[in-house]
SEDRENZA-257932 format. One record per residue (C-alpha): residue in one letter; x negated, y negated, z. Coordinates in steps of 0.1 Angstrom, whole numbers, plus 5000, padded with zeros to 4 digits. Layout:
residues N
AXYZ ...
end
This chain:
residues 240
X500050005000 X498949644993 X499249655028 X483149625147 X482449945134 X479050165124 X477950075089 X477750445082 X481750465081 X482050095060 X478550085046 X477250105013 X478249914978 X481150024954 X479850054916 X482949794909 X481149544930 X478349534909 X479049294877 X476649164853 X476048854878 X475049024907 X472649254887 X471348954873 X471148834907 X469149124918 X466449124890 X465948754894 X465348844931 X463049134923 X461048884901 X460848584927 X459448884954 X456649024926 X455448674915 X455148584952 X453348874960 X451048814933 X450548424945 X449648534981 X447348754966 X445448524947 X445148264974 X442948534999 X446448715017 X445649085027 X447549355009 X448149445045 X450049105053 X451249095016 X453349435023 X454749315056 X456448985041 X457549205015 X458949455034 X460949165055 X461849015024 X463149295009 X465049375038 X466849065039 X468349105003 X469749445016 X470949305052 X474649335054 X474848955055 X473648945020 X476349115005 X479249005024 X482549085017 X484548825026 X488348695036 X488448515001 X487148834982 X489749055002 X492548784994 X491748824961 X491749134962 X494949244977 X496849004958 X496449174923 X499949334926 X503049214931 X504949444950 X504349814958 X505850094979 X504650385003 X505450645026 X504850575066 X504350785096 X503850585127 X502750725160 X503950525191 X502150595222 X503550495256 X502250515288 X504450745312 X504950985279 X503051275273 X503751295241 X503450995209 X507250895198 X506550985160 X508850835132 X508450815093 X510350655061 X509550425034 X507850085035 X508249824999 X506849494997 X507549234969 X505548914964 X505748624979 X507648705012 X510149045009 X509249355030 X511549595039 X510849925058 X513250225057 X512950465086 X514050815081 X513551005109 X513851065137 X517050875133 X518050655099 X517550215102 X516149965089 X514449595086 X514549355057 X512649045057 X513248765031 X511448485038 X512448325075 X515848575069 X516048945093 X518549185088 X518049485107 X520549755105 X521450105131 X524150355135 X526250145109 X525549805125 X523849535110 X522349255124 X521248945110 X518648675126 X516048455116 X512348455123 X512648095141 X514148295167 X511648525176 X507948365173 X506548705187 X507848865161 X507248645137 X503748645141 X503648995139 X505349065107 X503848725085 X500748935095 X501749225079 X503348995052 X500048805047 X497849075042 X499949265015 X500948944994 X496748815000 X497348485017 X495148525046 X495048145050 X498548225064 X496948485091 X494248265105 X497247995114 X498248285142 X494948525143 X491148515146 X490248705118 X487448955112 X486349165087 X484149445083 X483349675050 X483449645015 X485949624986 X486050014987 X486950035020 X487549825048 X488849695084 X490449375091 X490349295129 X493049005140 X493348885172 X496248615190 X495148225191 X497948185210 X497948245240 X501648315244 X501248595218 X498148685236 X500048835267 X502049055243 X499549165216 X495749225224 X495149305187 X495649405150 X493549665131 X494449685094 X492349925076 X492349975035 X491150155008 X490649884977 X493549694973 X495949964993 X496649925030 X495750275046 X496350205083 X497749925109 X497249995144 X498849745170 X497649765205 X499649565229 X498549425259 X499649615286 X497649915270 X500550055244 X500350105208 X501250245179 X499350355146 X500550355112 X499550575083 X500550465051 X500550655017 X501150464985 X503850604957 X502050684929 X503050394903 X504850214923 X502449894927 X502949624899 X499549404888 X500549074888 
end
């Protein structure tokens, strides 16, 4: 869906993030390190020395820093499709319960602001969000609301709703954002400004594979939360 941890999980470059500009990037790099080498060996530097500088140097083009994946590259990168559709399961875990509270169903996104999710068992409901517009709907009630009513809740789902449509401008007005991995895979960290949401919500981890959410975790403050595995339809994302 278009929905810190070791490097060895997130680490590591995706052959589609290498483009003619960062292999030209790359050689030019190679070249500036060789012609230095040769200058400090031509004003008296020891091959010794020489190696060490090189060494750091070369380290530094492969630091993580220097090929940072950032929130505009992940933006851009979830917001090549319009609206797409998967399969959930969700795992609620409670304190005083032994065992998760597990429900599954169907979650659809449409760009800019529609999201619906369809749960299918253990019992049948539903939640449709149009822009600032909630209708929820249980045992053949419906119940309509708008997000102005519940900022909690607001917060929660524009974060959901910001990640799949890419406007991650949106989530830094409510989270601290932080990301970790690569366009292949990553995790997106996002944690309350406010402090009112704060006492509610400890913290958001959204994990994907490419432009497909593949996880969101919620860990509320008093020590619930509930995971989130989603599985996109085959076909059923639309490039914008």
């Amino acid at each position: 869906m278009k929905m810190c941890t070791d490097s060895g999980r997130y680490g590591g470059l995706s052959s589609g993030l290498l483009p003619g500009m960062l292999t030209g990037l790359l050689s030019r790099q190679l070249s500036g390190l060789l012609s230095g080498l040769a200058s400090w060996l031509a004003s008296g530097l020891s091959v010794g020395r020489a190696g060490l500088l090189l060494g750091a140097l070369w380290a530094a083009l492969w630091s993580p820093a220097a090929w940072a994946f950032d929130l505009k590259e992940l933006g851009a990168l979830l917001g090549q499709q319009r609206n797409a559709e998967a399969r959930f399961t969700e795992e609620r875990f409670v304190s005083g319960l032994d065992q998760p509270l597990r429900s599954s169903g169907t979650l659809s996104f449409t760009a800019p602001d529609r999201f619906a999710r369809q749960t299918l068992e253990p019992r049948a409901e539903s939640m449709l969000v149009e822009g600032n517009n909630v209708t929820l709907k249980r045992g053949g009630r419906t119940r309509q609301m708008t997000l102005d009513a519940v900022p909690e809740a607001t917060a929660l789902l524009e974060a959901l709703r910001g990640t799949l449509s890419g406007d991650l401008a949106l989530l830094q007005k409510s989270y601290q954002a932080r990301l970790l991995g690569n366009a292949t895979r990553w995790r997106l960290t996002l944690t309350p400004l406010a402090q009112r949401l704060g006492t509610q919500v400890k913290q958001l981890e959204i994990e994907g594979q490419g432009p497909n959410l593949k996880s969101v975790e919620v860990q509320l403050a008093g020590g619930d939360r509930s995971v989130m595995t989603i599985e996109p339809l085959a076909g059923a994302g639309t490039p914008k």
